[in-house]
C-alpha positions as a Markdown table, in Angstrom:
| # | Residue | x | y | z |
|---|---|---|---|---|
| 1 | Unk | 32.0 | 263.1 | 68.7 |
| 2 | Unk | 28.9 | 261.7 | 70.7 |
| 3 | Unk | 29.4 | 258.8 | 72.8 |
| 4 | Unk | 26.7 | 255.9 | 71.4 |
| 5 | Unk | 25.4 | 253.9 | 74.0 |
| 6 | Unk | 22.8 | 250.6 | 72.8 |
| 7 | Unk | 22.3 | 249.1 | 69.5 |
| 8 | Unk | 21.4 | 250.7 | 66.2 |
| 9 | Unk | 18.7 | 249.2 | 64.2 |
| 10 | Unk | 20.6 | 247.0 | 62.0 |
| 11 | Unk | 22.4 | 245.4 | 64.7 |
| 12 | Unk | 18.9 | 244.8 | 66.1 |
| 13 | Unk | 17.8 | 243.3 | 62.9 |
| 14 | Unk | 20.9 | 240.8 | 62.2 |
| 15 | Unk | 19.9 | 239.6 | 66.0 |
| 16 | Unk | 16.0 | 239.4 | 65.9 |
| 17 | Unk | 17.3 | 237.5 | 61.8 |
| 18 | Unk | 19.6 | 234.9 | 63.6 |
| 19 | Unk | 16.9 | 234.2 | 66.5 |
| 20 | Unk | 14.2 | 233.7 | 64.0 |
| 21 | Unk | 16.2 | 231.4 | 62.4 |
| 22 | Unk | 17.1 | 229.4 | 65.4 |
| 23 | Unk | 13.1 | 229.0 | 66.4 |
| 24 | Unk | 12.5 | 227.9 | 62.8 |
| 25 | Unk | 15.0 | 225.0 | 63.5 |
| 26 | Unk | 13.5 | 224.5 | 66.6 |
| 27 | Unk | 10.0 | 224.1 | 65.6 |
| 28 | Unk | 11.5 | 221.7 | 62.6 |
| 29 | Unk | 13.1 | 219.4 | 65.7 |
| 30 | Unk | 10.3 | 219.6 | 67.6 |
| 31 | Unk | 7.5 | 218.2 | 64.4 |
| 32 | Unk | 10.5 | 215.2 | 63.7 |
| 33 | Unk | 10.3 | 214.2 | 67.6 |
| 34 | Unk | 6.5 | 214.3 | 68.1 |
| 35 | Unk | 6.5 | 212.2 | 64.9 |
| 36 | Unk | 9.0 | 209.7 | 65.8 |
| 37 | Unk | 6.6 | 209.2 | 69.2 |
| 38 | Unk | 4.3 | 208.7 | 67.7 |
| 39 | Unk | 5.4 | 205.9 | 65.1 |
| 40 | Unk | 7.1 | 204.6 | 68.3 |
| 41 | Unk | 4.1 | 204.7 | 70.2 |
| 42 | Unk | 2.6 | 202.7 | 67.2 |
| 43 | Unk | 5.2 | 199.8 | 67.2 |
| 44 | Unk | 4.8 | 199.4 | 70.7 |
| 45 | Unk | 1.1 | 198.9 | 70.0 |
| 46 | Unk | 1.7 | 196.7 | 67.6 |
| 47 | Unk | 4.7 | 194.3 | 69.7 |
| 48 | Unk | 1.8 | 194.2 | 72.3 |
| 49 | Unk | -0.7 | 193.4 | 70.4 |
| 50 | Unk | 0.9 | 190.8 | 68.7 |
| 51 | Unk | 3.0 | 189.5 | 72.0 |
| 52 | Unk | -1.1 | 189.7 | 73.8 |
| 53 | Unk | -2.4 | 187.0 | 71.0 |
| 54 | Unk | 1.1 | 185.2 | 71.0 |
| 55 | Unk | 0.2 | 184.3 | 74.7 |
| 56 | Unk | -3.3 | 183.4 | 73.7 |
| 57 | Unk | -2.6 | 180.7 | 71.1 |
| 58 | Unk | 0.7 | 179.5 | 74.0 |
| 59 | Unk | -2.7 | 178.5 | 76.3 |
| 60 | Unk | -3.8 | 176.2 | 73.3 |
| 61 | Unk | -0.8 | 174.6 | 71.6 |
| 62 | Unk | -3.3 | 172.2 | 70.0 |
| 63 | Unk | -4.6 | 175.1 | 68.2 |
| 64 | Unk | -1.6 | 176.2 | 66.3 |
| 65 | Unk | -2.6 | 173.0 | 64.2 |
| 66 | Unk | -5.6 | 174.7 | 62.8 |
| 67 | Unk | -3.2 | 177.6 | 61.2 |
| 68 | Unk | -3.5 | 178.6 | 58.7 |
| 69 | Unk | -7.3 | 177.8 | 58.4 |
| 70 | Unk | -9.4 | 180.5 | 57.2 |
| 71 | Unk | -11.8 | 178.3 | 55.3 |
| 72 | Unk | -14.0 | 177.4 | 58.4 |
| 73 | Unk | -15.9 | 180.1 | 60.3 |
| 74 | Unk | -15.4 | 182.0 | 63.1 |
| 75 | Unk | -17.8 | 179.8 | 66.1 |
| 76 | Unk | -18.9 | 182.2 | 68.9 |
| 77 | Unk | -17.0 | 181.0 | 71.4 |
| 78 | Unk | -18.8 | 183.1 | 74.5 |
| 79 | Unk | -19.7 | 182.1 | 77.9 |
| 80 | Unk | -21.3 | 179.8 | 78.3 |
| 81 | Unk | -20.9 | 178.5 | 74.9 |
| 82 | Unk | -19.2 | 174.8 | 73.9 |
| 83 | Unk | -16.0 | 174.8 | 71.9 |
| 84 | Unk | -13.0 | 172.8 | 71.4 |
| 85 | Unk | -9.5 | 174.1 | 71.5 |
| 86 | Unk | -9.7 | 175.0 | 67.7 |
| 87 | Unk | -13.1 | 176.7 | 67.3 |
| 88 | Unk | -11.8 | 178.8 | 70.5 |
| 89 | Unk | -8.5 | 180.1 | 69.2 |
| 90 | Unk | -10.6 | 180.7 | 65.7 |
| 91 | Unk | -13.1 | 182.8 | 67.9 |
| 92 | Unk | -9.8 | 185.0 | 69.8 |
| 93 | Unk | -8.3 | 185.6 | 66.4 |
| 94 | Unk | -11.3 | 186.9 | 64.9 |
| 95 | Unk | -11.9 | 189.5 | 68.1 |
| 96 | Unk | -8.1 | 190.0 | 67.9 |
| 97 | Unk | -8.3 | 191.3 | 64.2 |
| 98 | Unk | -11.0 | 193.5 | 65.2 |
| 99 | Unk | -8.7 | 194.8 | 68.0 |
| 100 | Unk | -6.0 | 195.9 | 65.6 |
| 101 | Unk | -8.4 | 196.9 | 63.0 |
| 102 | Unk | -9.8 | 199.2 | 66.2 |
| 103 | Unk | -6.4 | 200.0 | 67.4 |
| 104 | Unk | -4.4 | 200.9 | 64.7 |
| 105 | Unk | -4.8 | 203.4 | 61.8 |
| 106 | Unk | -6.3 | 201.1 | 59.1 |
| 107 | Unk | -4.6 | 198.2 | 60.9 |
| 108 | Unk | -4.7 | 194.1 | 59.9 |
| 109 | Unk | -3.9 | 191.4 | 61.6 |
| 110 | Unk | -3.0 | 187.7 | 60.2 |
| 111 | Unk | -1.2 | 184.9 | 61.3 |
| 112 | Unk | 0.4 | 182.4 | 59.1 |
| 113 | Unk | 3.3 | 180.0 | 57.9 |
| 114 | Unk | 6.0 | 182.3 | 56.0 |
| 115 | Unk | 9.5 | 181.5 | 55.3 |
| 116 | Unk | 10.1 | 185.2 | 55.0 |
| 117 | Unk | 8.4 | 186.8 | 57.5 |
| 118 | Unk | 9.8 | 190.7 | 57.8 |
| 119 | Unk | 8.2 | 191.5 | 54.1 |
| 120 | Unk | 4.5 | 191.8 | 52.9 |
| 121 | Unk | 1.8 | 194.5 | 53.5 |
| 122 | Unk | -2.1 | 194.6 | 53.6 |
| 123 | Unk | -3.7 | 192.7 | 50.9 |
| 124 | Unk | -0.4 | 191.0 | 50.2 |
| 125 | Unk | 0.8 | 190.0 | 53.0 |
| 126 | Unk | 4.1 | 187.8 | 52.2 |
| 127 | Unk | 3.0 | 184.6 | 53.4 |
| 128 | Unk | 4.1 | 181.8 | 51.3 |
| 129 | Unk | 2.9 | 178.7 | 53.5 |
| 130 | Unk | 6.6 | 177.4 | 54.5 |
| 131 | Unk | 8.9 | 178.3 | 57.4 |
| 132 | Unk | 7.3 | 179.3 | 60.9 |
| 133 | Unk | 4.5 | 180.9 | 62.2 |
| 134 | Unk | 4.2 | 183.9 | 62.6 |
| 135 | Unk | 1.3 | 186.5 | 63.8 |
| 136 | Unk | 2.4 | 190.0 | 61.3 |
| 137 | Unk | 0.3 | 193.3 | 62.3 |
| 138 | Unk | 0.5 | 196.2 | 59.7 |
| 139 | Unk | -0.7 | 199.5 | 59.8 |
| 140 | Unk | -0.3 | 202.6 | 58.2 |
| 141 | Unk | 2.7 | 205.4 | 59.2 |
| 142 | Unk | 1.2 | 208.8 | 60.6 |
| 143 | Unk | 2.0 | 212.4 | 59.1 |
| 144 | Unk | 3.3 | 210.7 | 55.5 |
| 145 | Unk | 2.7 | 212.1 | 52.5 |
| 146 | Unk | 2.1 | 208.7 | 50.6 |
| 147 | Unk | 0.7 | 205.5 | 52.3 |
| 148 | Unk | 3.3 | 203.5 | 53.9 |
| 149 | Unk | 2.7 | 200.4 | 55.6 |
| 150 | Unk | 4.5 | 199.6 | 58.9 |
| 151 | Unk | 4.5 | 195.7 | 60.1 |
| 152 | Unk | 5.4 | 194.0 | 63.4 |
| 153 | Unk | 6.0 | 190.5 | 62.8 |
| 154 | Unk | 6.3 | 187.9 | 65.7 |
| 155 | Unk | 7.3 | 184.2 | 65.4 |
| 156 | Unk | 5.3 | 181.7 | 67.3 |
| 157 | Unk | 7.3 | 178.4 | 67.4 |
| 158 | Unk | 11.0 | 178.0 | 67.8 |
């Protein structure tokens, strides 16, 4: 009888088999956690954004009067220009929509009065004209199959 030294083939097989399907898990972890950074990477976009104009209309509390008001037009409110209180918060909300329109995949921004403010989504976005005020960003959820909406929602007055 010879002495056998190494592996035989099968044995090799069963091993290369068993790594194979440990890199396959592997890869599967690593798609879930570059997807959960980014979504995460998108709401912290989105609770900065929505904390930056939050600060905005805090400079101007005279101006949370004029919400919601999206019957009058947006003034330009540059230097050098003349506007009250109102026309200029009109004028920051207008460049802040563009910001999140810019900054988020098909992003929209909105502030209004809702009694309900964690529900709603583009083109109907929840608010019912009661309850606080609130600034709501939405935007839609990378890598997913069918569109989802994602929303941060911020309350403005206590």
């Amino acid at each position: 009888m010879k002495n056998q030294t190494g592996f035989s083939l099968l044995e090799l097989s069963i091993a290369i088999g068993v790594m194979a399907i440990g890199m396959s898990g592997l890869c599967a972890l690593l798609i879930h956690a570059v997807a959960g950074t980014a979504l995460a990477s998108q709401n912290a976009t989105a609770a900065w954004l929505a904390s930056g104009l939050a600060q905005q209309l805090a400079l101007t509390p005279l101006s949370l009067q004029s919400f919601p008001d999206h019957a009058n037009p947006t003034p330009e409110c540059t230097s050098g220009a003349h506007c009250s209180p109102i026309e200029f918060t009109r004028f920051n909300l207008s460049r802040w929509q563009e910001n999140v329109a810019r900054t988020m995949p098909q992003g929209q921004g909105i502030v209004c009065q809702d009694g309900s403010p964690d529900d709603g989504m583009p083109g109907a976005d929840g608010c019912d004209g009661s309850g606080h005020l609130v600034i709501k960003v939405f935007w839609r959820q990378p890598a997913s199959k069918h569109v989802q909406w994602a929303r941060h929602t911020q309350r403005l007055d206590s």
